[in-house]
TIRO-2110 file (N, C-alpha, C; in Angstrom, 1 decimal):
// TIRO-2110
-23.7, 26.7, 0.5, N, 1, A
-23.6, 25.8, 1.6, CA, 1, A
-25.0, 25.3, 1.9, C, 1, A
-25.3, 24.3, 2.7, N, 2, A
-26.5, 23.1, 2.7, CA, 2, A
-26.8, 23.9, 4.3, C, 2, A
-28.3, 24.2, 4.4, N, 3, A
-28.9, 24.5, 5.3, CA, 3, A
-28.8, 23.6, 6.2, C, 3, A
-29.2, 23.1, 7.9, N, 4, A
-29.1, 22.8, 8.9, CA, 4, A
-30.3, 21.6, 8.4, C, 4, A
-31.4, 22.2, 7.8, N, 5, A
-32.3, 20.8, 7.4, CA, 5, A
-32.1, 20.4, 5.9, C, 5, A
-31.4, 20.8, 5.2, N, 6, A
-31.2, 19.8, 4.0, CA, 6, A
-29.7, 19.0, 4.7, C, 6, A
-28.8, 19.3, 5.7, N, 7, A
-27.8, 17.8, 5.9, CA, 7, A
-28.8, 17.1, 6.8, C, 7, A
-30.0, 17.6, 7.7, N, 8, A
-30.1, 16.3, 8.7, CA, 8, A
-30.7, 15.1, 7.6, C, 8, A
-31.1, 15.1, 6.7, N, 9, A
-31.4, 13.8, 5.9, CA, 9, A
-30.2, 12.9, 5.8, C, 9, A
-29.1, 13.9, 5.5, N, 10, A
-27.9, 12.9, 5.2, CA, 10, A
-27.1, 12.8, 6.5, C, 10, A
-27.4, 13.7, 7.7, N, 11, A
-26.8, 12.9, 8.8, CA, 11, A
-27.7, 11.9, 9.3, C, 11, A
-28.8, 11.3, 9.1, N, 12, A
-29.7, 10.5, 9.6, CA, 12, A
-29.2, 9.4, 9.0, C, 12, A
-29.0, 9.2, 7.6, N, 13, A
-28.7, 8.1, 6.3, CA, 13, A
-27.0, 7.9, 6.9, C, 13, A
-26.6, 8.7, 7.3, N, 14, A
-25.1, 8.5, 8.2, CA, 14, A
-24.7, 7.3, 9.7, C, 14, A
-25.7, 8.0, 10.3, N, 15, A
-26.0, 7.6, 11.5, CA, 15, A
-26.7, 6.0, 11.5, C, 15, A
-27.5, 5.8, 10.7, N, 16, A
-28.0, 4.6, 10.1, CA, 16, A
-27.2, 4.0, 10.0, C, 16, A
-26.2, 4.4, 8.6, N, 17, A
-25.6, 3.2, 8.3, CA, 17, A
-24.4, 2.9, 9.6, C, 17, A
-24.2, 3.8, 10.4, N, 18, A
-23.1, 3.5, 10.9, CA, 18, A
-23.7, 2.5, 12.4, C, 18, A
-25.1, 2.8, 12.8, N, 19, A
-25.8, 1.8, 13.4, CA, 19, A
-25.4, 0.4, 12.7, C, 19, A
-26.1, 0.6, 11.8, N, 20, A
-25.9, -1.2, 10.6, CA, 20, A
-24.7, -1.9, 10.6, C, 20, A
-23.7, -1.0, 10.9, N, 21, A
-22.2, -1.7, 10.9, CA, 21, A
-21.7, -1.8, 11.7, C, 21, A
-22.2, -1.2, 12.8, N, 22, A
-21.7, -1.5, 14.5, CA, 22, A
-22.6, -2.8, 14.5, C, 22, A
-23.6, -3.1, 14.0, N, 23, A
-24.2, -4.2, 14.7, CA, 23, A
-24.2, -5.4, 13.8, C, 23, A
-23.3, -5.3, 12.3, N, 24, A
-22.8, -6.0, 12.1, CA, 24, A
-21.1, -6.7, 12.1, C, 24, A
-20.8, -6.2, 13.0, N, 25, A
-19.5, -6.4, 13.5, CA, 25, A
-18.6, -5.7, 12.4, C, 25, A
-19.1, -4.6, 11.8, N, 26, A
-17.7, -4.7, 10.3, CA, 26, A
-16.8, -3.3, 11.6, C, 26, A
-16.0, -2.8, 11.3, N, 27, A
-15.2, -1.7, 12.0, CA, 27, A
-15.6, -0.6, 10.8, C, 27, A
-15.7, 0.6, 12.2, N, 28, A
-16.0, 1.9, 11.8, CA, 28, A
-15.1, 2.6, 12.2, C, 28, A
-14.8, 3.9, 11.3, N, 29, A
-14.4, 5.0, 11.7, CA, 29, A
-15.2, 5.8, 12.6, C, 29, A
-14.8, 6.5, 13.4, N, 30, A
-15.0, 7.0, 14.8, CA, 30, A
-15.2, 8.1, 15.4, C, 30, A
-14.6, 8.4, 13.5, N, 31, A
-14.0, 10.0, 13.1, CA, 31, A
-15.3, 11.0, 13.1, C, 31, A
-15.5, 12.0, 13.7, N, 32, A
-16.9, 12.9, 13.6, CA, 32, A
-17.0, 13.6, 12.5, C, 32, A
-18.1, 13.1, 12.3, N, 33, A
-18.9, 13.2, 10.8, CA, 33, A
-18.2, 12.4, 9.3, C, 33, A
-17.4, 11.3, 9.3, N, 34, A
-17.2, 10.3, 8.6, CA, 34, A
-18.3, 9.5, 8.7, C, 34, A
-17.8, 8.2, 9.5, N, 35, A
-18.5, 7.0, 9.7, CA, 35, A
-18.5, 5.6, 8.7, C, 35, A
-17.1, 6.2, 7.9, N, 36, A
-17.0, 4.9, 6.8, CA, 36, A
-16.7, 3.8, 7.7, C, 36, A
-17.2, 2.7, 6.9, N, 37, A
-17.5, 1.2, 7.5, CA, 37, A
-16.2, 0.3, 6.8, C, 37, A
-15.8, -0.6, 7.2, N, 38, A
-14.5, -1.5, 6.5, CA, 38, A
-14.6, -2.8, 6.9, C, 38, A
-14.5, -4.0, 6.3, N, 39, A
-14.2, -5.1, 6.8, CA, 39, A
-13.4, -5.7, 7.9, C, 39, A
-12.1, -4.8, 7.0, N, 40, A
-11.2, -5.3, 8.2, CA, 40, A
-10.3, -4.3, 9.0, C, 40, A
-9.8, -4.7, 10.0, N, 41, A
-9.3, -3.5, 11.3, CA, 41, A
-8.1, -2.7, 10.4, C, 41, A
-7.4, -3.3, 9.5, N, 42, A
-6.7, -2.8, 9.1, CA, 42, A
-6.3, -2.0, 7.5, C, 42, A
-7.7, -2.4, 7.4, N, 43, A
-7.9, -0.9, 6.2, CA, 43, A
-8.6, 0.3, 7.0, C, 43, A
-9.4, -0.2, 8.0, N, 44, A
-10.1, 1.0, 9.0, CA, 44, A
-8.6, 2.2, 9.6, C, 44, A
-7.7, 1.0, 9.8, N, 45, A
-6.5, 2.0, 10.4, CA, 45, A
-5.6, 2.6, 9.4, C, 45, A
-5.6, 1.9, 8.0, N, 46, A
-4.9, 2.8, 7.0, CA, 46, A
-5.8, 4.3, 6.8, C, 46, A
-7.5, 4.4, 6.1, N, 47, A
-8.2, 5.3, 6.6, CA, 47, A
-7.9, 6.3, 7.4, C, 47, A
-7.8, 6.0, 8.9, N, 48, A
-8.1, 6.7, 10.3, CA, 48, A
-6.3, 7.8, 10.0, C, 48, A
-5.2, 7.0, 8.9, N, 49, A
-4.6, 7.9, 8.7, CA, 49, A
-4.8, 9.2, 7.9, C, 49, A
-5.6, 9.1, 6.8, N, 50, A
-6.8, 10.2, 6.3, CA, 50, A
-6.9, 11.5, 7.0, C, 50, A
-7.4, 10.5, 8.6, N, 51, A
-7.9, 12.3, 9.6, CA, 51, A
-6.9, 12.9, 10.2, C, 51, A
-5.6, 11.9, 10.2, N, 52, A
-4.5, 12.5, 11.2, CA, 52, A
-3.9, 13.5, 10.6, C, 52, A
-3.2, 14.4, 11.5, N, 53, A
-2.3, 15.2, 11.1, CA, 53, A
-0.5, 15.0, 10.8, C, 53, A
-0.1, 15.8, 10.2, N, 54, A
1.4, 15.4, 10.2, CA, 54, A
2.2, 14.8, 11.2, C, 54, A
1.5, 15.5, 12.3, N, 55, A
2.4, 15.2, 13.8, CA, 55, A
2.0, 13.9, 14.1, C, 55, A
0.7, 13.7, 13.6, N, 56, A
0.4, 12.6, 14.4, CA, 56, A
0.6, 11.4, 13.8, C, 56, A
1.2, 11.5, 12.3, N, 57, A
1.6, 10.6, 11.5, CA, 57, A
3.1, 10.1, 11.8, C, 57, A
3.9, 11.2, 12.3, N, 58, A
5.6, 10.7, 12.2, CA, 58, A
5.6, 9.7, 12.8, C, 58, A
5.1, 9.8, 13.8, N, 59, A
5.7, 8.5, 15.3, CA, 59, A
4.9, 7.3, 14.6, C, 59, A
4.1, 7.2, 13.6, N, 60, A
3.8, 6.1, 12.9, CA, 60, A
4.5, 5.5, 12.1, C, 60, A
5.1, 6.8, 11.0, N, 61, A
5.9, 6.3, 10.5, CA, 61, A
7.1, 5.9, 10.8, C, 61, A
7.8, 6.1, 11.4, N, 62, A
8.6, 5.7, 12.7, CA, 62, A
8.6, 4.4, 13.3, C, 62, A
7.4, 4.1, 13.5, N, 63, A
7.6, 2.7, 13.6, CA, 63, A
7.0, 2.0, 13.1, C, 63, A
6.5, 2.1, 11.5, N, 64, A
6.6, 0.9, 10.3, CA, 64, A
7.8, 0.9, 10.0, C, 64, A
8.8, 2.3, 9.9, N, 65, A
10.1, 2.0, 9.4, CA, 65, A
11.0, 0.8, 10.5, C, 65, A
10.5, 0.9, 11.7, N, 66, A
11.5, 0.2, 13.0, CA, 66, A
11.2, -1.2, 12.4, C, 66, A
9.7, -1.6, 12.4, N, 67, A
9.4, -2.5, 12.0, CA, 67, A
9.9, -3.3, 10.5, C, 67, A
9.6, -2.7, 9.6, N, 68, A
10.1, -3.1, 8.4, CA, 68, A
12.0, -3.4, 8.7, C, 68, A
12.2, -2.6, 9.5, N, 69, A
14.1, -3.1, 9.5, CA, 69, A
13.9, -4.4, 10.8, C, 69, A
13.4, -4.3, 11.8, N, 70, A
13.5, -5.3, 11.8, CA, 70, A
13.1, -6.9, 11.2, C, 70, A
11.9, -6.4, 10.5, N, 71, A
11.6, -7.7, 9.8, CA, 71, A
12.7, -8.2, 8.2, C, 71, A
13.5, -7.3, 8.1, N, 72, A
14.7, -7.3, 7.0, CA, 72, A
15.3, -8.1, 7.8, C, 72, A
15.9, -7.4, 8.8, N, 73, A
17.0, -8.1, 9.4, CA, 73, A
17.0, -9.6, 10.2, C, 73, A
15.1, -9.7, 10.4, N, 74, A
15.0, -11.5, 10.7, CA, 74, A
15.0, -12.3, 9.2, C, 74, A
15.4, -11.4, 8.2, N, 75, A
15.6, -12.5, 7.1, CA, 75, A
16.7, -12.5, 7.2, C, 75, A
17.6, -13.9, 6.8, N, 76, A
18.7, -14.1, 6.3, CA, 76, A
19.1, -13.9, 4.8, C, 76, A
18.0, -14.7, 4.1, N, 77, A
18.8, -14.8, 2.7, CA, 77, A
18.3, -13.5, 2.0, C, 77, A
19.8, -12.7, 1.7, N, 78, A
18.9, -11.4, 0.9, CA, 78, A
19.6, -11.3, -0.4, C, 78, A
19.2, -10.7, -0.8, N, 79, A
19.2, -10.7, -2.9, CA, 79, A
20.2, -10.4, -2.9, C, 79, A
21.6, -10.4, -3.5, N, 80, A
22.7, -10.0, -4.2, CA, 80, A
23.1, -9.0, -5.3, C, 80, A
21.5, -8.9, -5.9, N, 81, A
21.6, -8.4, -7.2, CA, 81, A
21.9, -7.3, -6.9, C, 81, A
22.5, -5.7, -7.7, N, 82, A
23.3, -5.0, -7.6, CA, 82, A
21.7, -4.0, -7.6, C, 82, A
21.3, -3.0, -6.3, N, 83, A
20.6, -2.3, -6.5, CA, 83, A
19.4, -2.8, -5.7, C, 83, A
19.2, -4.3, -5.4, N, 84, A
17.4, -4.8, -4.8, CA, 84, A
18.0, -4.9, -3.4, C, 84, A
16.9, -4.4, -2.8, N, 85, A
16.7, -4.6, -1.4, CA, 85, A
15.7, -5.6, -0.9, C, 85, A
15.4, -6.5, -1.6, N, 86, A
14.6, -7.7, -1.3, CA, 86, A
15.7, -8.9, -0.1, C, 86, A
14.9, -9.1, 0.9, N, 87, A
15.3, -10.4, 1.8, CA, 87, A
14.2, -11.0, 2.1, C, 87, A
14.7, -12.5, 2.1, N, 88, A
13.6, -13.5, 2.8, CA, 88, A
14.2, -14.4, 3.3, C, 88, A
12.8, -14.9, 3.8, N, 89, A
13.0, -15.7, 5.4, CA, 89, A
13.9, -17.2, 5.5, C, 89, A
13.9, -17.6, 4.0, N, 90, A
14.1, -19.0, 3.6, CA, 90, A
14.7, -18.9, 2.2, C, 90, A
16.1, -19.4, 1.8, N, 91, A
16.3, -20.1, 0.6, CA, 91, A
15.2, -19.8, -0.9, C, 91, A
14.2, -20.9, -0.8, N, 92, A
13.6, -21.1, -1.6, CA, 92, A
12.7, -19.8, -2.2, C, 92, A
12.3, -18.9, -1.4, N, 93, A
11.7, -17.9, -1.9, CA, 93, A
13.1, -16.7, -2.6, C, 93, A
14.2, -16.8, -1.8, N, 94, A
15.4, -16.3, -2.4, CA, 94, A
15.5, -16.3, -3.9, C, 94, A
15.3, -17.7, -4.4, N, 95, A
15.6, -18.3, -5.4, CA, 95, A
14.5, -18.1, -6.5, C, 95, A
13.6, -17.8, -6.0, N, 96, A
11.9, -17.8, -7.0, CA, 96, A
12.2, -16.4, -7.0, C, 96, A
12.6, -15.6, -6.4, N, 97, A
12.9, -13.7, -6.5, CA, 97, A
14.3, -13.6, -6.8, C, 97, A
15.0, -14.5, -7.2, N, 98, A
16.0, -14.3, -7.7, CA, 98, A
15.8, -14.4, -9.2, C, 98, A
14.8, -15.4, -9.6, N, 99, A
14.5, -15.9, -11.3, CA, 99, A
13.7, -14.3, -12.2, C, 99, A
13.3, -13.2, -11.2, N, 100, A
12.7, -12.0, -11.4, CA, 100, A
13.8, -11.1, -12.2, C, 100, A
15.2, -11.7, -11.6, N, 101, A
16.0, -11.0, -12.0, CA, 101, A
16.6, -11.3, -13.5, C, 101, A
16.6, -12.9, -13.5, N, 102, A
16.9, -13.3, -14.3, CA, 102, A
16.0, -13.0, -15.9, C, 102, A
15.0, -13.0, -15.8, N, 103, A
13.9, -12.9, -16.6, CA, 103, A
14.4, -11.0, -17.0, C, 103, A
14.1, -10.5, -16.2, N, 104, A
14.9, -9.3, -16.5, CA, 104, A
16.1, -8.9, -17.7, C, 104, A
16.9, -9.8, -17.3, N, 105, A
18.2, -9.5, -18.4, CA, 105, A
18.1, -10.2, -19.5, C, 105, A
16.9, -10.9, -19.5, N, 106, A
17.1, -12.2, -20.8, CA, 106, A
16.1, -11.1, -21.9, C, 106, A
15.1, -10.0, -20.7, N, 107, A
14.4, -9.1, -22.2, CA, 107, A
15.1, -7.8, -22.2, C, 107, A
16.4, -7.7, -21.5, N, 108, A
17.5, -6.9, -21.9, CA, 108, A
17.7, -6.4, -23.0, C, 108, A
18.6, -7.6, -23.8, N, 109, A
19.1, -7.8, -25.3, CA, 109, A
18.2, -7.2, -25.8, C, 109, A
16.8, -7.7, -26.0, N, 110, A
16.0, -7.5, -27.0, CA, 110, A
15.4, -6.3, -27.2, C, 110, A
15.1, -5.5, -25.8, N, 111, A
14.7, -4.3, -25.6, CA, 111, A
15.8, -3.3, -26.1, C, 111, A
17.0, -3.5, -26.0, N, 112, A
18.0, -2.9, -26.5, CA, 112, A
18.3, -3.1, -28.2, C, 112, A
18.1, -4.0, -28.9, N, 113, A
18.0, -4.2, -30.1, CA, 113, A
16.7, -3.5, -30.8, C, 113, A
15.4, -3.7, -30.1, N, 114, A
14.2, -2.9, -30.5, CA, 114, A
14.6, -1.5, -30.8, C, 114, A
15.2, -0.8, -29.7, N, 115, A
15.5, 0.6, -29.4, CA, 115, A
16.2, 1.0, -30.6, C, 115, A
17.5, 0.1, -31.0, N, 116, A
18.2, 0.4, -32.5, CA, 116, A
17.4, 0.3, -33.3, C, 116, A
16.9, -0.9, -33.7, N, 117, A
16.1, -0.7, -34.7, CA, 117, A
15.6, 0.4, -35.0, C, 117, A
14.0, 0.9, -33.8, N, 118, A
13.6, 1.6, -33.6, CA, 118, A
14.2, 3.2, -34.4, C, 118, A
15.7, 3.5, -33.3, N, 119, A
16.4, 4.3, -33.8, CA, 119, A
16.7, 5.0, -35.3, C, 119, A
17.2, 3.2, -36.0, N, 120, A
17.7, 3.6, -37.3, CA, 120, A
16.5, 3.9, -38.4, C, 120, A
15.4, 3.4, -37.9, N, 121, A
14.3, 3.7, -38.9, CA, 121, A
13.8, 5.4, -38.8, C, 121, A
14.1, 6.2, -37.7, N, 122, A
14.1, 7.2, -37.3, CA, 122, A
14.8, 8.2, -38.0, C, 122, A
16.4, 7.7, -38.3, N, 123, A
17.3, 8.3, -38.8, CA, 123, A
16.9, 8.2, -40.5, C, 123, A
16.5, 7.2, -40.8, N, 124, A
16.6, 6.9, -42.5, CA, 124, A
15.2, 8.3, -43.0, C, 124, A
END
């Protein structure tokens, strides 16, 4: 373990940079003895889940999940395909994530013919 004066160099180089980023507006963690810096508030808050604990995670996840069903359920148009849980807000994105599917079955065949091939050269 690092003696009391070989960390104060690197809590000084800490403290520094975390001066530098408070006073450049970027968001810091807050967290004691961290001090990672982030552009934006919400990579800082994916992070700050890092220090949390389990408990203090559920009620979060808890309400991404509220959220995410609500924001399902303000879509109307949702996928049909047998198995996707994709919905959106409008038609036309329906339709552009519907062609996902399509593209799908068209390298079906071939992936399945590969596999024979594949197969019989296995067997011979």
């Amino acid at each position: 373990h690092a003696s009391a004066e070989e960390k104060a160099p690197e809590a000084a180089a800490k403290k520094a940079k975390y001066d530098a980023a408070v006073e450049s507006g970027t968001h810091v963690c807050r967290e004691e003895g961290c001090g990672r810096a982030f552009s934006y508030p919400s990579i800082l808050a994916k992070h700050a889940l890092t220090h949390a604990s389990a408990e203090e995670k559920a009620p979060k996840a808890a309400a991404e999940k509220a959220y995410r069903d609500a924001v399902v359920e303000s879509r109307k148009h949702v996928c049909q395909e047998e198995g996707c849980v994709w919905a959106f807000p409008n038609p036309s994105e329906l339709a552009r994530h519907a062609r996902t599917h399509a593209s799908a079955k068209e390298k079906a065949p071939e992936a399945a013919a590969g596999k024979a091939k594949r197969d019989a050269v296995v067997e011979s």
